[in-house]
DRENLUMLUM-548986 format. One record per residue (C-alpha): residue in three letters; x, y, z. Coordinates in steps of 0.001 Angstrom, whole numbers, padded with zeros to 6 digits, always signed. Layout:
N
ALAXYZ;...
***
This chain:
561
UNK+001120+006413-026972;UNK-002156+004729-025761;UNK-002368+001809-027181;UNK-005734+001015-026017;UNK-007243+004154-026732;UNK-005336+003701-030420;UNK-006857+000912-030864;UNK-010486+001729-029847;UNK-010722+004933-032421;UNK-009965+001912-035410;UNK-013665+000422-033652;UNK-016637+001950-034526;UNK-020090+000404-032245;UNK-023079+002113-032499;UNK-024101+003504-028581;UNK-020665+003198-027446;UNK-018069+006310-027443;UNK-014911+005608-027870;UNK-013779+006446-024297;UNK-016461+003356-023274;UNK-014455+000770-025450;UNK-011202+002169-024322;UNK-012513+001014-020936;UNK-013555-002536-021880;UNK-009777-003206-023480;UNK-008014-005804-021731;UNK-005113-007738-021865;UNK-004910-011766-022987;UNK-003667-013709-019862;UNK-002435-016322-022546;UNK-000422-013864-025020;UNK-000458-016326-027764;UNK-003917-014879-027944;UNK-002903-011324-028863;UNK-001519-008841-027058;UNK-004931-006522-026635;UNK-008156-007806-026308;UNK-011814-006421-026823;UNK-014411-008390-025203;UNK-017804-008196-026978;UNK-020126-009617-023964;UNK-021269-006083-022990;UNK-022631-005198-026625;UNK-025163-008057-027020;UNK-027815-006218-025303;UNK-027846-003235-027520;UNK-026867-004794-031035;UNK-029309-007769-030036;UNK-026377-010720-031366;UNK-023950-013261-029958;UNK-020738-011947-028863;UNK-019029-014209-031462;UNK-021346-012949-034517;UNK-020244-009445-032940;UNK-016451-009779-032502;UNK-016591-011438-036502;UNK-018681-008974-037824;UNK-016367-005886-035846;UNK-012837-007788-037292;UNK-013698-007036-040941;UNK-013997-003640-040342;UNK-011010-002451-038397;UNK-008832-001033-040828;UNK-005789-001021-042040;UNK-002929+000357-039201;UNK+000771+000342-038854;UNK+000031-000591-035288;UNK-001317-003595-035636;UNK-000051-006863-037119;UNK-002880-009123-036978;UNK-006855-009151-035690;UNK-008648-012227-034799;UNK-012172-013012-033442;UNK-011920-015988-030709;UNK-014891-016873-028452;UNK-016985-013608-028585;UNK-013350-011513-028328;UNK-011573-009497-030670;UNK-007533-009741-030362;UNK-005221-007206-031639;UNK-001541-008496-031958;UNK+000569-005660-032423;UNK+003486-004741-034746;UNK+006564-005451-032941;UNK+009138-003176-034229;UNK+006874+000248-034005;UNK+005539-000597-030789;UNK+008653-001744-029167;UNK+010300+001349-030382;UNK+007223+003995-029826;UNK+007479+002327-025667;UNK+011377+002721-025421;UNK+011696+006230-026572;UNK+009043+007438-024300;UNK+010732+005479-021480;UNK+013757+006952-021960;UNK+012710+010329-022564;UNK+010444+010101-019179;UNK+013184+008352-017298;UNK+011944+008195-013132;UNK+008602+010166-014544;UNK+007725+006978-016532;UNK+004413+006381-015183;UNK+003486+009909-013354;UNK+000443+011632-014736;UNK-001201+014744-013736;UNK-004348+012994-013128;UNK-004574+013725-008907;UNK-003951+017801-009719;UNK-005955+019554-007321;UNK-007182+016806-005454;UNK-006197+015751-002294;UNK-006032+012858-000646;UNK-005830+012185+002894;UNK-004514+008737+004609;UNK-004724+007427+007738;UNK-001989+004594+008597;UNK+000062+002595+010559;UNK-001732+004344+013426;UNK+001000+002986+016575;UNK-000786+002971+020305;UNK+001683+004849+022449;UNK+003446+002597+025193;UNK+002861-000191+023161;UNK+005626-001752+020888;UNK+005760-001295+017278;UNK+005243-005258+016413;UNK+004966-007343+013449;UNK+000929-006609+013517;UNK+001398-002562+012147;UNK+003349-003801+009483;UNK+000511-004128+006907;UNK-001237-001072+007518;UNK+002662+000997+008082;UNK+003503-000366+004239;UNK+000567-000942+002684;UNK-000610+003202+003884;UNK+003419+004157+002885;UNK+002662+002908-000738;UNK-000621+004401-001253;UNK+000688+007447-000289;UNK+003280+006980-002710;UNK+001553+005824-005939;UNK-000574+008920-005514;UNK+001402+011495-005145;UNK+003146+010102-008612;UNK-000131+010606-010051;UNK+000089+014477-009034;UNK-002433+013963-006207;UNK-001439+016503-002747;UNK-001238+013479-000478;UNK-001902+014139+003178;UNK-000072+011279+005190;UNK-001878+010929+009082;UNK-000184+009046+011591;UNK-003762+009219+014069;UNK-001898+007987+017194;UNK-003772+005413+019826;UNK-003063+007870+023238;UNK-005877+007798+024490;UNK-008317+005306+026829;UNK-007782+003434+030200;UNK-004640+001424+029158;UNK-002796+005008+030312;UNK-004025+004446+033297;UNK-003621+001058+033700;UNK+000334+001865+032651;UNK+000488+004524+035095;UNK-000546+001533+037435;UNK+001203-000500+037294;UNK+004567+001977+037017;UNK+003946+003135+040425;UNK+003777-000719+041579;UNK+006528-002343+039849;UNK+008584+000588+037314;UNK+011930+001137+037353;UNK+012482+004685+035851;UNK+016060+004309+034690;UNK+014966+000659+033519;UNK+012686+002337+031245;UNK+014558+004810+030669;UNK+017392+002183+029001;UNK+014715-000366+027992;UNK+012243+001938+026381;UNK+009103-000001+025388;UNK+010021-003119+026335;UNK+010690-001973+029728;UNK+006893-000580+029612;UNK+005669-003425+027968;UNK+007147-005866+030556;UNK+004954-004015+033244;UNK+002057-003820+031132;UNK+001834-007216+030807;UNK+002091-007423+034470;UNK-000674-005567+035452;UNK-003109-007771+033749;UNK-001746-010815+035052;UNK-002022-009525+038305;UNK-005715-007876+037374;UNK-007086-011126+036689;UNK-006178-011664+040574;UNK-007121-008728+042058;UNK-009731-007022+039963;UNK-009654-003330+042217;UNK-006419-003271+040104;UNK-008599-002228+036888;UNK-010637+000627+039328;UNK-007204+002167+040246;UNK-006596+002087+036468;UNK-009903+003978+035275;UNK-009203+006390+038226;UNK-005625+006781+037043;UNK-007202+007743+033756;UNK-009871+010135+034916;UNK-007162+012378+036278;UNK-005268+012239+033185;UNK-008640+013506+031093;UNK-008692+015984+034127;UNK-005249+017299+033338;UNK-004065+016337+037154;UNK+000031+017601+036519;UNK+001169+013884+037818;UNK-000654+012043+035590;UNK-000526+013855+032708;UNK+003421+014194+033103;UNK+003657+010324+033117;UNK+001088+010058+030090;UNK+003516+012841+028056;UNK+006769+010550+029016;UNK+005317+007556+028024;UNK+004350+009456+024692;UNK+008198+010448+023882;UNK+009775+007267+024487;UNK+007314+005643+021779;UNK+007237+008258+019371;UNK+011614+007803+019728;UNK+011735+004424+019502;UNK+009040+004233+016582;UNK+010989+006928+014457;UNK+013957+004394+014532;UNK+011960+002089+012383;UNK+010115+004618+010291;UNK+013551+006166+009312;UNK+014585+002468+008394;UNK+011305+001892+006341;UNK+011878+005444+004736;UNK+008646+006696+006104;UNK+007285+010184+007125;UNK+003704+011814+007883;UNK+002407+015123+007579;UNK+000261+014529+010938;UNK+000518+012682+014062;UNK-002501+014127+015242;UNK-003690+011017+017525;UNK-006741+010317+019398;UNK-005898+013003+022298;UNK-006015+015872+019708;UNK-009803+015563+019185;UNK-011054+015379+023207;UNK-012392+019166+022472;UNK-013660+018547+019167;UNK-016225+015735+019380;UNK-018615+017813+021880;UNK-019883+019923+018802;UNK-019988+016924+016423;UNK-022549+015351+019022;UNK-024612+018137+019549;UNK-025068+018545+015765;UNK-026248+014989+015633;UNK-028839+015575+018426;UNK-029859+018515+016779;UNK-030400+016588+013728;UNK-032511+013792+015451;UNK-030366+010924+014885;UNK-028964+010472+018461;UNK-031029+008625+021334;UNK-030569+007238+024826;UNK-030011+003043+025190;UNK-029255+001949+028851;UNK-028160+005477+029495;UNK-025761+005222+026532;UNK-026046+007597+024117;UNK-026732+005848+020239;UNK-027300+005800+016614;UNK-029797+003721+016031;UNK-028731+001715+012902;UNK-030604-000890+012653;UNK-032644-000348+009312;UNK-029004-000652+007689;UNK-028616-003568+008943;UNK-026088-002771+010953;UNK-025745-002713+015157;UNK-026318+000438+016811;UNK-023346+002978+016254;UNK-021822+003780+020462;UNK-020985+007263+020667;UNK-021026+007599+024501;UNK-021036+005278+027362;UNK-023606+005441+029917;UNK-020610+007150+032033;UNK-020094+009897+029746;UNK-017097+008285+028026;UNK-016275+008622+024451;UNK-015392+005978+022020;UNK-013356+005566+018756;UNK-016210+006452+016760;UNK-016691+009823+018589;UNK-013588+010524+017950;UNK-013015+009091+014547;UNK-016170+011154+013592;UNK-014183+014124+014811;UNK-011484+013414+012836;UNK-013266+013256+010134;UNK-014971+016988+010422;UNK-011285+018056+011545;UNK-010059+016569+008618;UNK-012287+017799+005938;UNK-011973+021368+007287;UNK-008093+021120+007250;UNK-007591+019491+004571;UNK-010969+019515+002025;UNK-009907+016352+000642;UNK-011418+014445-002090;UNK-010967+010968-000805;UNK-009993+010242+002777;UNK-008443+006351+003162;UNK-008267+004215+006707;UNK-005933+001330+006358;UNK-007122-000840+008883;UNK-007608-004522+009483;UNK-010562-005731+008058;UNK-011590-006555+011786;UNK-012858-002993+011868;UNK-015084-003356+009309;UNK-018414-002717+010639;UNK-016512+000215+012686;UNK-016581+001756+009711;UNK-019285+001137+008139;UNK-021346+002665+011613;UNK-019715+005986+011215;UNK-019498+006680+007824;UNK-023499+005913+007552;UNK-023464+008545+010677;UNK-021931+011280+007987;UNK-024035+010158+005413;UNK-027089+010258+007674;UNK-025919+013985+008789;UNK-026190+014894+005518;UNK-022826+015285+004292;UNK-022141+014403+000642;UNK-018643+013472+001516;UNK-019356+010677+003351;UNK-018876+008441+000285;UNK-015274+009246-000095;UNK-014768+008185+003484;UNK-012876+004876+002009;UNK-011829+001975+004514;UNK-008944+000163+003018;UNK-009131-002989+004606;UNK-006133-005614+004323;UNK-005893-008939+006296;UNK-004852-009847+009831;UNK-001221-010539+010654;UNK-000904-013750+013681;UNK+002397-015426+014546;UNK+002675-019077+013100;UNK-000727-019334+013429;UNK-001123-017500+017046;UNK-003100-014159+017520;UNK-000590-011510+018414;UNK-001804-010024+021928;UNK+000271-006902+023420;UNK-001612-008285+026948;UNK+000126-011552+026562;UNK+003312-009976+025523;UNK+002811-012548+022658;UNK+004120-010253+019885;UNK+007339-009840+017162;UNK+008710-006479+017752;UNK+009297-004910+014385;UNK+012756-003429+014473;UNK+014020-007175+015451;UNK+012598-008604+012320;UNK+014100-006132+010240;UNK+017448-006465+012571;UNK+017181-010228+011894;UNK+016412-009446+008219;UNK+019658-007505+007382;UNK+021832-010244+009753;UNK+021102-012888+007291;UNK+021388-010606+003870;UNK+024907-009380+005073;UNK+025435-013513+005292;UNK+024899-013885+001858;UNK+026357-010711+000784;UNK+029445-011984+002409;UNK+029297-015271+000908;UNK+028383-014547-002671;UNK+030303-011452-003343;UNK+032490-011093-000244;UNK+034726-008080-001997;UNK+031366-005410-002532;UNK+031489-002416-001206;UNK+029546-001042+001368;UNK+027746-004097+001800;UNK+026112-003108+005350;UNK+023902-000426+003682;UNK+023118-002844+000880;UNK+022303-005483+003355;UNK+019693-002862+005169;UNK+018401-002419+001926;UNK+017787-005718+001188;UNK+016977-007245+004648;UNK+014433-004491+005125;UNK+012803-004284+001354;UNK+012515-008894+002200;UNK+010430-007254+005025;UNK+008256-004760+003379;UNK+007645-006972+000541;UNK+006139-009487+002487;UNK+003343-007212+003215;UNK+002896-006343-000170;UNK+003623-009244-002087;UNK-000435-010415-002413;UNK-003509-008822-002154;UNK-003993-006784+000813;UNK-007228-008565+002028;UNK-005379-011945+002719;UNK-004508-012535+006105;UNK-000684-013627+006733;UNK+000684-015965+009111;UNK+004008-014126+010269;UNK+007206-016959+009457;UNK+010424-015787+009668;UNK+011473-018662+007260;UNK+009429-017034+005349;UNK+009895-013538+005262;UNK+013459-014061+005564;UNK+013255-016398+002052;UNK+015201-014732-000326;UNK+014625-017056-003012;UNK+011987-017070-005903;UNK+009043-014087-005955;UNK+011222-011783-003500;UNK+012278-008007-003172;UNK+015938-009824-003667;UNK+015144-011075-006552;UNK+013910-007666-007998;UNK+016710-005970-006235;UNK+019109-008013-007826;UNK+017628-007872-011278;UNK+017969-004025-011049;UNK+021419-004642-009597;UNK+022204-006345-012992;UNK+020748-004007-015182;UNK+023004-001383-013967;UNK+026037-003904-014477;UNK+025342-004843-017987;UNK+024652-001199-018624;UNK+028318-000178-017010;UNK+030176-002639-019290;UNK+027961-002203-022723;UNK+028668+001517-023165;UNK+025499+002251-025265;UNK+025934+004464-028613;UNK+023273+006317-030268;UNK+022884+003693-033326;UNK+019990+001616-032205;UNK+018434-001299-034478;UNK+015248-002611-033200;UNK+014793-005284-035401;UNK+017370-006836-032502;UNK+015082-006526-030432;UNK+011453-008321-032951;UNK+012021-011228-030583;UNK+009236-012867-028354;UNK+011392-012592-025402;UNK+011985-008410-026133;UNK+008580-007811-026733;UNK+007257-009866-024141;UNK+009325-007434-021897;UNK+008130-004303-023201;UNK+004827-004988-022913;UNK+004811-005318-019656;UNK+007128-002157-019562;UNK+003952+000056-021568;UNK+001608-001226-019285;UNK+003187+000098-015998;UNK+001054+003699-016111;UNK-001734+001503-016042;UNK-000595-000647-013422;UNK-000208+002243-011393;UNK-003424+004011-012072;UNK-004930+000521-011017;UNK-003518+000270-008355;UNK-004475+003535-007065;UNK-008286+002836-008094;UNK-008428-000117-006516;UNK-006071+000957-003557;UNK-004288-001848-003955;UNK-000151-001586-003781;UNK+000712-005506-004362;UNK-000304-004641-008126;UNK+002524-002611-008768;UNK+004801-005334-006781;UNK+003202-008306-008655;UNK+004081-006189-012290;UNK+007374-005493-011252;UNK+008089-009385-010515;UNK+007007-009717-014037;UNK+009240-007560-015477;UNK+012075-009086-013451;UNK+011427-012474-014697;UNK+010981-011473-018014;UNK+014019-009738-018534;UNK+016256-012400-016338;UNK+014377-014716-019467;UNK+015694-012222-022102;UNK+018636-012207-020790;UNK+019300-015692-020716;UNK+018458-016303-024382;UNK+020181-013392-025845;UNK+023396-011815-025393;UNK+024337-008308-025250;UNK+027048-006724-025649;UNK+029230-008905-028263;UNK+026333-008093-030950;UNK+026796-005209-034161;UNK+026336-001947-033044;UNK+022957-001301-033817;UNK+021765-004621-032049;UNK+023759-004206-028709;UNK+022151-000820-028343;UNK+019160-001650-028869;UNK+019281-004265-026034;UNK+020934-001967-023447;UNK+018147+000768-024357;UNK+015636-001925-023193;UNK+017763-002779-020537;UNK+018228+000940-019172;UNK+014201+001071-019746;UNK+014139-002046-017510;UNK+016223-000653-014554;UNK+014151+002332-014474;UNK+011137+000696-014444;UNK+011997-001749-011681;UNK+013445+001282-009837;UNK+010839+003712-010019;UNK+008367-000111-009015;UNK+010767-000204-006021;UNK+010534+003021-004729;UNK+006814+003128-004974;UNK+006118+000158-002500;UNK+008798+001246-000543;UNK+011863-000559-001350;UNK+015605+000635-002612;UNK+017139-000430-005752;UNK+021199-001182-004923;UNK+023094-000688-008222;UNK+025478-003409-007147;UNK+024974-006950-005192;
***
């Protein structure tokens, strides 16, 4: 049942539909308050009267419903505490029923949406930097393909641009083929960093580079058989950790793929009179936006990432005719974005609004800016190696005699990882700590994990019958639970109109807290029939909850730990 659309048929406001009040529902942050709210701000203008006189006036006129317990006016609100019993019950049978569906909808049917993460730069290591936009692009694509959406996952690989040829560089000086060969992208990362040490010394370095790179666009067989070697040992290493963080894609079309493709996206915008020359440059003269001029070719005839991001784009809408087409990308790229998609709009291409940039925060190392130039970065794969060292520690210590623990130790190290990413909202920046990350105490993917893990343990000892009494359950700590439990479809359909994963993490912390509190105060198992059912039911609805929360951002559920 929706509750909030239940509750806005029982209102009738003159110039409203009943769909518009649904909308305005909220919840009370203090539940004392109620547990559905109706703020009356937004009719003022139209019934010309105080949002107090309007939520008093609206109160006596709500009739009478099994649903609700109790309306109250307070402060220009209207609160509807519900009945406990029916609601509680009405939530866990549809729970139950739904199981891992709890939460699905059919709303994304025919739509697709295409999504364009994590985004690794071949030759360069997969760090502690990609793992916002790897997780935060992994969930997205998750929560909407629950809601029925086809979800297009793009992996739009960085192989392209003059650090190919400074690589190639600085190989021939100083690279050790079966070093790399052993070492991988450390190996290529240790003469990387070389070369623009010793640039900064000897400058003709960086014209040996962009000639290095000029025979790979020319397809010279030397260079472009170095460029395709570098390519496999990334995309082999990197598939290591994306098999560890559960990830796939449907494309790893990179920047390389569109070299033949941007040509007729540039004569189009000639055509159309919205290119001109700067300095020999070729330009989209943005200024009346506000906004710098958008680069589309250097004075040399070079191509940038909004050339190519442009031809994406086309490429992408062809392919694909998506509905909404997301970039998770540091908020650094802002104005990026903002130049090309006003390019697509300015083309004449109603699309261009559901070009969507979803921006999240930048990731630095205590405090430091992570620099692949430096070699001042946090290769991935250690963190989550370092991760799963310390939960098989305390796996070991607190429950020494578990079985498999080294898969349930991956599963925890890595979900402490992945839930550091997704933990708060997307736009703050994080300082990378491994204290941190690595804390497995308080707000934590442990601390879910391990609520799940004791859901499933009070389950396998309470043997649940078919006898349930809810009145066991007409307790604030219960209903407190299952509120949050009927609010989870909406938590997800927030989170996908917002693009914003950590909602779905935040509400399952919630859940996890409030059950460990319901838990606490009430036993179980040694209770009459009716009453000991009824608490496993919520406890079974619990577990799925928190596991279906899990999987969505990414993280496993262990049954035992």
């Amino acid at each position: 049942m929706n509750y909030k659309h239940e509750i806005a048929k029982l209102i009738n406001i003159e110039g409203f539909s009943t769909e518009d009040i649904e909308n305005l529902i909220t919840f009370p942050k203090d539940s004392s308050m109620g547990d559905y709210a109706l703020p009356c701000f937004k009719f003022s203008k139209v019934l010309r009267k105080a949002p107090v006189i309007i939520a008093n006036e609206l109160k006596d006129t709500i009739p009478n419903s099994e649903l609700i317990e109790k309306v109250e006016s307070v402060a220009g609100y209207l609160n509807f505490t519900m009945s406990k019993v029916p609601f509680i019950k009405e939530t866990l049978e549809k729970i139950n029923t739904e199981k891992e569906n709890y939460g699905s909808s059919t709303l994304g049917n025919g739509k697709t949406i295409c999504i364009d993460y994590s985004s690794i730069n071949i030759a360069k290591p997969f760090h502690i930097g990609h793992l916002s936009t790897t997780v935060i692009g992994a969930a997205l694509y998750r929560i909407y393909k629950f809601l029925g959406y086809n979800t297009v996952g793009i992996n739009h690989l960085g192989d392209w641009g003059t650090q190919f040829g400074k690589l190639i560089v600085a190989y021939k000086l100083w690279g050790d083929k079966e070093k790399i060969e052993k070492n991988g992208i450390r190996a290529l990362l240790e003469i990387y960093v070389k070369f623009h040490t010793e640039a900064e010394k000897n400058d003709s370095l960086n014209d040996e580079a962009r000639a290095w790179f000029k025979k790979i666009e020319d397809g010279d067989q030397e260079a472009l058989g170095l460029f395709e070697w570098f390519k496999d040992i990334t995309l082999k290493e990197v598939s290591r950790v994306y098999k560890r963080l559960d990830i796939k894609f449907d494309s790893y079309n990179g920047e390389s793929f569109y070299n033949d493709k941007m040509q007729p996206i540039l004569d189009e915008i000639e055509e159309k009179g919205l290119s001109k020359k700067s300095e020999g440059a070729t330009i989209v003269d943005l200024e009346e936006y506000g906004m710098a001029p958008c680069l589309l070719k250097k004075a040399d005839g070079a191509t940038l990432y909004a050339t190519r991001d442009l031809a994406a784009a086309f490429y992408r809408k062809k392919t694909y005719d998506f509905d909404k087409c997301l970039y998770v990308v540091a908020y650094q790229q802002n104005l990026h974005f903002k130049q090309w998609f006003k390019v697509v709009e300015l083309m004449g291409y109603p699309w261009a609004k559901d070009l969507i940039h979803v921006a999240f925060g930048m990731v630095s190392l205590e405090g430091a800016s992570l620099s692949t130039r430096k070699g001042n970065v946090v290769f991935l794969e250690e963190v989550l190696d370092n991760a799963v060292k310390k939960a098989y520690g305390i796996i070991c210590e607190k429950n020494a005699n578990l079985e498999n623990k080294e898969q349930i130790a991956e599963e925890v190290g890595v979900g402490a990882v992945v839930f550091s990413a997704l933990s708060n909202n997307r736009i703050k920046d994080i300082s990378f700590s491994y204290d941190k990350v690595l804390n497995f105490d308080g707000e934590t993917a442990p601390y879910i994990q391990y609520t799940h893990a004791r859901c499933c343990s009070v389950l396998e000892k309470g043997n649940m019958g078919s006898e349930i009494d809810y009145k066991g359950l007409a307790n604030d700590e219960a209903f407190e639970l299952v509120k949050l439990l009927e609010r989870f479809p909406q938590i997800i359909e927030d989170s996908a109109n917002k693009n914003e994963p950590s909602m779905v993490t935040r509400h399952i912390i919630s859940i996890a807290q409030a059950y460990n509190k319901f838990y606490i105060n009430h036993r179980i198992i040694d209770q009459p029939e009716g009453i000991k059912n009824a608490r496993l039911l919520l406890t079974a609805c619990t577990k799925d909850v928190i596991k279906t929360g899990l999987n969505l951002i990414g993280i496993k559920a262990p049954t035992k730990m």
